[in-house]
N, C-alpha and C positions, 0 to 999 in steps of 0.2 A: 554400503552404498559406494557406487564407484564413478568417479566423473566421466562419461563420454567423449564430452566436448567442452569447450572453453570459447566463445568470441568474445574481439572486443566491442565497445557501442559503436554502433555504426554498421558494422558486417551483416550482409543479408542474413535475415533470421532475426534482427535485432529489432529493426524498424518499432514494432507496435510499441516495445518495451519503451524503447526512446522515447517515441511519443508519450507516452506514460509516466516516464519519469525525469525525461531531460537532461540537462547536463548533468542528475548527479548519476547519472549510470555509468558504470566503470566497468562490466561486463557480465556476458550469459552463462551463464553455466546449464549442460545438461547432466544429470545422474540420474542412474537408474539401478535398481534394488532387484535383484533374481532372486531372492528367495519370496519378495510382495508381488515383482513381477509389473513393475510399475517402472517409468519416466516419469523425473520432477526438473522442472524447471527453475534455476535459482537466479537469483539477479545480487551482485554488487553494486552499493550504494555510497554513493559520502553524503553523509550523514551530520559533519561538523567540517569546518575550514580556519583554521587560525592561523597566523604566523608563528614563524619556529623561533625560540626563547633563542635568541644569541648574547652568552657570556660578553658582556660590554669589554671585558680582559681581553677579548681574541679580535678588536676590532685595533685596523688599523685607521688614523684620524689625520685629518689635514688642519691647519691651526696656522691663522694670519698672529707673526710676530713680527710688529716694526721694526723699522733697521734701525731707528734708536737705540733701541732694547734691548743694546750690547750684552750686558750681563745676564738677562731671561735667553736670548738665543746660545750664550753659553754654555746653562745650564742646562738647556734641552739638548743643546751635541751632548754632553757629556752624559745624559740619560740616551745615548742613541737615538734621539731625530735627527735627522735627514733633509737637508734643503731639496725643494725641488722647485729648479729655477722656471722649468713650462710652466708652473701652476704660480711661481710667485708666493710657496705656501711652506710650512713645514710639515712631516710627514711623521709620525711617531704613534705611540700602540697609545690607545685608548688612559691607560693607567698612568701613563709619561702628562697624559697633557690633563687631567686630573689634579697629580701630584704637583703639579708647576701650578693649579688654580687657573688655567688656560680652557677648560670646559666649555664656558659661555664662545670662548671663541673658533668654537669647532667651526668647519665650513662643512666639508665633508666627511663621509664615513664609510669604509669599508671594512669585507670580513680576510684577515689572512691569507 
């Protein structure tokens, strides 16, 4: 069996399909079989949606440490945080602010 054609949802030809399946249609496919001698029409679907598993390790975190907190802000330079004086915050890898017991004070989160 050999593909023809390929659209995506939305492209003329699509429409009834759309209607029929909605947003999880991802697109048409036509193939057709010479030796049956036949067109079939296929349809991609999602079928499931989840968030992607991100390794808490590859996250970089922003983390309120009082300027009190002389000897905690030490200890995170010296693990490589980072002030960042726009945010008023420190900035250090997920496993930095873990290891210092600073977790609870995450604000934000980002990936690498």
């Amino acid at each position: 069996m050999e593909i023809s054609k390929t659209m995506q949802a939305g492209e003329m030809g699509t429409k009834a399909l759309l209607n029929q399946y909605g947003n999880r249609l991802v697109c048409v496919r036509y193939r057709t079989d010479k030796h049956a001698q036949k067109r079939f029409t296929t349809v991609e679907l999602i079928v499931n949606e989840k968030p992607i598993y991100i390794d808490k390790t590859e996250l970089h975190v922003w983390v309120k440490i009082h300027y009190g907190e002389t000897q905690l802000r030490q200890q995170a330079k010296k693990m490589g945080a980072q002030w960042e004086a726009e945010k008023k915050l420190w900035k250090m890898d997920y496993k930095t602010a873990k290891s210092l017991k600073l977790h609870n004070r995450i604000i934000k989160k980002s990936i690498k």
